[in-house]
N, C-alpha and C positions, 0 to 999 in steps of 0.2 A: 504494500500500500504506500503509496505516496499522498502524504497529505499538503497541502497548498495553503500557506501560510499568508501570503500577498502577492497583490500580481500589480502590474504598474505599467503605463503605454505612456510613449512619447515618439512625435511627431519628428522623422528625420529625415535629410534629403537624398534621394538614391543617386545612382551616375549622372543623370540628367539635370539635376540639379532638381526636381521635382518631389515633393513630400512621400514617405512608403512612413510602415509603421514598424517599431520597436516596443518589444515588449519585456519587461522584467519580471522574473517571478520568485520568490523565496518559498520554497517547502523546506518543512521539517527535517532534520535538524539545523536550522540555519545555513541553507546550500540557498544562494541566488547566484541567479544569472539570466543574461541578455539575449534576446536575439531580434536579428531585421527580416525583414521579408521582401523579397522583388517584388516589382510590377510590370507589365509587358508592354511595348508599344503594338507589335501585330497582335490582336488578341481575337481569340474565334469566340464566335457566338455563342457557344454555348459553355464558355468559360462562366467561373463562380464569378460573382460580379463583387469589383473591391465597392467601398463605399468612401466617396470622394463628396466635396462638402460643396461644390460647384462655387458661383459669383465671381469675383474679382479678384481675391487673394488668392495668391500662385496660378490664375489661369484657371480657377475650378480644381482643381488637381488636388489643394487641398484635403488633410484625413485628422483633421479636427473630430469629426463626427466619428472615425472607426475609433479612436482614442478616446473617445466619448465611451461608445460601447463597451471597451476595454476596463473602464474605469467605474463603469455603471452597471450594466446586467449582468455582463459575464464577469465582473469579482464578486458584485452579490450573489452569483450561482457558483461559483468554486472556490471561493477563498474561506479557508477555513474549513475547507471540504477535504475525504481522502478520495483515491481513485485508484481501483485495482493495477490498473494499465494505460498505455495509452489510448485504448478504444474505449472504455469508460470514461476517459475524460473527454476526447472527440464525439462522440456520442451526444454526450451532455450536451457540448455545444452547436452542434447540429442541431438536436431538439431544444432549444435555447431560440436557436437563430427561427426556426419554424419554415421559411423560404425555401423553394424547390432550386435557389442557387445562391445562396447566402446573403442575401442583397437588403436583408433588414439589420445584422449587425456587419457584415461587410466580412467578404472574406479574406481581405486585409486582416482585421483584428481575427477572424477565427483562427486565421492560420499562423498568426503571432505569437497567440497566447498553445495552440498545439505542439509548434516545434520550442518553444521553451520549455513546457514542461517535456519534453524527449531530452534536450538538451540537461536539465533537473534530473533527470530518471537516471540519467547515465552516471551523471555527475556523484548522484547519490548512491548507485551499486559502484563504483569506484568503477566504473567504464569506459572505454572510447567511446565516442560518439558514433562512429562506425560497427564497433559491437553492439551495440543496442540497438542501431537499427538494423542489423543483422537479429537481435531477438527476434526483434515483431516479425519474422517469415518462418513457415512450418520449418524449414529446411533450407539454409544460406549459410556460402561460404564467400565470405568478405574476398574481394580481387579488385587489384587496380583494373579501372578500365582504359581504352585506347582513345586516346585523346581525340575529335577533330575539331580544328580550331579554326576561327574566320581566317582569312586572305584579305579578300575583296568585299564590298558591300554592298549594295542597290537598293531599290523599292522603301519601302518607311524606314530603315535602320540607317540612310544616307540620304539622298538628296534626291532619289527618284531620276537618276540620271539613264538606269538601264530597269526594266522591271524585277529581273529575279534580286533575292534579296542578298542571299550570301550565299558566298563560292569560300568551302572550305579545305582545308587538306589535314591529310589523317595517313600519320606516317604507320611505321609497320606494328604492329603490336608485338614485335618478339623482341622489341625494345624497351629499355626502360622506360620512366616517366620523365625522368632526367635527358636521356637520350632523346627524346621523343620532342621534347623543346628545345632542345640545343639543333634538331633537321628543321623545325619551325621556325627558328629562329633564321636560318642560312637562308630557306626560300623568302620570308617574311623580307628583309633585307634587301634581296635582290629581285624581288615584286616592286621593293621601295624606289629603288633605282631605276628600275623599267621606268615607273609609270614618273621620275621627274625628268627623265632625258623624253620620253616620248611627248608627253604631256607637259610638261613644263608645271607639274604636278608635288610640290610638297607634300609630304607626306602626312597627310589632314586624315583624321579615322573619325567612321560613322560612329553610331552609339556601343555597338557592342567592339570599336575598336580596330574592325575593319580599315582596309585602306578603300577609298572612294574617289580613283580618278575619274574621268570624264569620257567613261567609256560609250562610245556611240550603238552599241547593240552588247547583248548576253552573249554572246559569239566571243565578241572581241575581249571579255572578262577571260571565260573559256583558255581563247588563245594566251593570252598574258600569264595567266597560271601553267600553264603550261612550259610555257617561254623561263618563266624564274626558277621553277623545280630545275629546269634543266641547266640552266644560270649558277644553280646550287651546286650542282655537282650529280645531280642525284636522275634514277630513270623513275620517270612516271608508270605505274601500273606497278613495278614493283618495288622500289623504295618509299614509294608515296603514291595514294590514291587521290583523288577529289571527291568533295559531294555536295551537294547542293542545295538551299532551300528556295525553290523557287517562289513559295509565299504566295500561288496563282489566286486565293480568293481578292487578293489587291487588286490584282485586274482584269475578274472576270467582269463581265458585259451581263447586266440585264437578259440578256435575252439567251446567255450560257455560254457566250462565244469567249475568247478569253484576247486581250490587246494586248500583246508582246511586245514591244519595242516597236511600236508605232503603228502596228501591222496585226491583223483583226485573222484569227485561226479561231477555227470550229475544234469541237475535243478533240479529235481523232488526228485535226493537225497537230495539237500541241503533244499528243501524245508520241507522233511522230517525231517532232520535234527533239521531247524528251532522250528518246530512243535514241535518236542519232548522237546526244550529248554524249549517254552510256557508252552507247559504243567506241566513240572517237576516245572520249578520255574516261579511263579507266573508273566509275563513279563508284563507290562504295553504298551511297545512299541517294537517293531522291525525294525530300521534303516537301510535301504539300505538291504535288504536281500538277491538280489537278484543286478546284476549290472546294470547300467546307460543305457547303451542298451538292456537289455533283455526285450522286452516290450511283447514277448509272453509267460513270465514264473510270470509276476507280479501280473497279475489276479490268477493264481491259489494259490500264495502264501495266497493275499488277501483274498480270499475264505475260504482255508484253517486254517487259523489264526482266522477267523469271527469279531466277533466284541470285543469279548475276550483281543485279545490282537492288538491296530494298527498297521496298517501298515502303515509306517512312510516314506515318501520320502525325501529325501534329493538331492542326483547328479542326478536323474531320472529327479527332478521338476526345480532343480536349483531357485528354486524363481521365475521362469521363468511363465508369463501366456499363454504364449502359448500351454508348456511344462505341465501344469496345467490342462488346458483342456484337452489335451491328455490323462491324468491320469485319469478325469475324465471317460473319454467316454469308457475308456477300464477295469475302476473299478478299476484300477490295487493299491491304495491305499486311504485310507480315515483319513490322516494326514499328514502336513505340515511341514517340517521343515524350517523355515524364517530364512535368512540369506540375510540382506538386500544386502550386498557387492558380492552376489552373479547376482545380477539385476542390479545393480549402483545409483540407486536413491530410495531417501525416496517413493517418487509417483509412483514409480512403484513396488516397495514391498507393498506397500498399495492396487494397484490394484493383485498384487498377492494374497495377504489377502483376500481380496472379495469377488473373484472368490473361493477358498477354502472352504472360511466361506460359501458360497451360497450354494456348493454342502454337506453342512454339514461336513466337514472335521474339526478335531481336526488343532489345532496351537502350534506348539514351538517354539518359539523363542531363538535362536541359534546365542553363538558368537562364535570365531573362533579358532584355535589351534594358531596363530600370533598376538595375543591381548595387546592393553594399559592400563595403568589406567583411561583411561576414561570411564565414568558408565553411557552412553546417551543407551546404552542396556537394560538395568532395569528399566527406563522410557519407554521405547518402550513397553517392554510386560507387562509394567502396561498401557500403553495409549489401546494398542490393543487390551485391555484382551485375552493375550495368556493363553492357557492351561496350556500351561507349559513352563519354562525358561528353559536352558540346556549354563548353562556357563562354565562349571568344575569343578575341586575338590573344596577344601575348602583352598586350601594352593594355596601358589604364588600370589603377590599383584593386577595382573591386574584382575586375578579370584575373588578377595577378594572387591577388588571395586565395581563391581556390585551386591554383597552381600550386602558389608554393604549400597550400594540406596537403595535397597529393605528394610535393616531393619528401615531405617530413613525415608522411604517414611509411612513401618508401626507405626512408632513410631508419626510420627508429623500430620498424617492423618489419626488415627485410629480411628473415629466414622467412614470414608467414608470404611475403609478395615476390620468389622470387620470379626471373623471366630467365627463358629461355633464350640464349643472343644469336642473332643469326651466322 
């Protein structure tokens, strides 16, 4: 039992300079501790809705009010309270909140006050934060995952210069995590350099840190990735793969057609499209290919793609199990993208987990374009052995924090992580 002593929210600004929420909690015996929560700029429909206070101050963006909640219902329902686990206390606040998507106390605040007490839990069984979230699954064994990490950037996370949104690279996994950023780093570098001899291009990063030159089509991104791996030193397809999130509910059309870079394709071109990306360069994944409602254009993609390269859901699945099964039963992809703040609770991205992992689906574990320095990320996809992490480039500090968990988790726990070298 865990009992919950005090619980405390304050109002903080995530990468963007924009308000996200912090929550403090002390349980018994005198154990407190912090934590933040992202927020996302592409965000699917059917994500837990945060509760932002609208008007003037900060642009509406404002989370006065989820700090309300925090301070208001949900410590008059758990402060002072015990809780078997963490589903007893997610629970609680789910039947608290009473909304079919958190959008009465915000799932900002629910999901604040959730991974604190995980954070609590651990704290108080003398834990890693990765072992404990390694508890809460029937059966896990904690593993670094394989990194991919932005490149390039497009669509809402940059300046809308090309549509797709990010072009990332995802070096080999029989490397280290240390190894893994130091090949990140060489192509990173030598992308940098393309794009200010080509471009006349400083090296400026979108939100999640990406580079964002002024690429005239998703092609020309393509090529430039391409061009710098090999700049690196390194051969594409096998020291380094690409993958991509194309983000297509951004520029689907009304009428289902989708506007690529200027230029107006029905599904079956885009999925053509996609296809040809796969082929030409070695993709490991394909995100969002296809948008959020297209549920009769998902399976051919998936088909079409094979096993080759996944297919990756993201605003289709929203984290969501319902939304999960759905994907399931219609094929339409066979990989995960986890973003717990898109569900609201630790316990229900864990039952989203499940359900994925059961149908054999890949995992990645996803933080946000709205990110803090807090690194309770990088314990995550070590507790749930994710496939794969997907935090951002290598540059800007909330990006770099759950970097450097990963390499402290491999440095101080390296009998339990190690790799294979190629």
């Amino acid at each position: 039992m865990i009992r919950i002593e005090q619980l405390d929210g304050l109002e903080v600004l995530d990468s963007r300079g924009r308000p996200t929420v912090a929550a403090t909690m002390v349980v018994k015996p005198g154990v407190r501790v912090s934590i933040s929560v992202p927020s996302g700029a592409s965000i699917g429909k059917a994500e837990a809705q945060e509760l932002r206070d609208g008007g003037r101050r900060f642009g509406g963006f404002g989370c006065r009010a989820a700090i309300a909640s925090i301070l208001g219902p949900i410590s008059t329902a758990v402060a002072r309270e015990s809780f078997e686990n963490q589903e007893h206390l997610d629970t609680r606040l789910c039947e608290l909140d009473g909304s079919p998507n958190k959008s009465h106390l915000g799932a900002n605040a629910i999901l604040a006050v959730s991974l604190a007490f995980a954070r609590a839990a651990a704290k108080v069984r003398k834990q890693e934060l990765f072992d404990y979230f390694a508890s809460l699954l029937p059966e896990s064994r904690p593993a670094l995952p394989q990194l991919s990490v932005n490149l390039f950037s497009g669509g809402k996370h940059a300046f809308g210069q090309v549509s797709i949104q990010d072009l990332l690279v995802v070096p080999s996994k029989c490397l280290s995590i240390a190894d893994q950023l130091a090949v990140v780093y060489e192509v990173y570098q030598n992308a940098a350099a393309i794009a200010a001899k080509r471009y006349q291009s400083r090296a400026l990063t979108a939100d999640e840190g990406g580079l964002a030159p002024p690429f005239k089509t998703s092609a020309e991104m393509f090529e430039t990735a391409a061009e710098a791996v090999e700049a690196a030193g390194y051969q594409l397809g096998a020291d380094i793969r690409l993958a991509v999130d194309v983000a297509s509910s951004h520029f689907v059309q009304p009428h289902g057609s989708y506007r690529l870079d200027g230029q107006t394709l029905r599904p079956n071109e885009l999925i053509d499209c996609i296809a040809q990306w796969a082929e030409t360069y070695p993709l490991v994944s394909v995100e969002d290919g296809l948008s959020e409602d297209d549920w009769t254009h998902w399976p051919d993609l998936r088909k079409r793609l094979n096993d080759g390269t996944l297919t990756l859901a993201d605003d289709l699945t929203c984290t969501n199990p319902e939304r999960i099964r759905r994907a399931i039963d219609f094929a339409a992809a066979n990989a995960l993208l986890l973003k717990v703040n898109q569900i609201g609770t630790v316990s229900e991205a864990k039952n989203a987990y499940l359900i994925a992992r059961e149908a054999g689906w890949k995992i990645s574990v996803s933080a946000r374009s709205g990110e803090t320095e807090d690194d309770w990320l990088a314990d995550l996809a070590v507790g749930w052995n994710g496939d794969f992490i997907k935090v951002g480039s290598i540059t800007q500090s909330e990006r770099l924090s759950k970097y450097n968990r990963l390499l402290t988790i491999e440095h101080e726990f390296e009998s339990r992580f190690s790799r294979l070298q190629p």
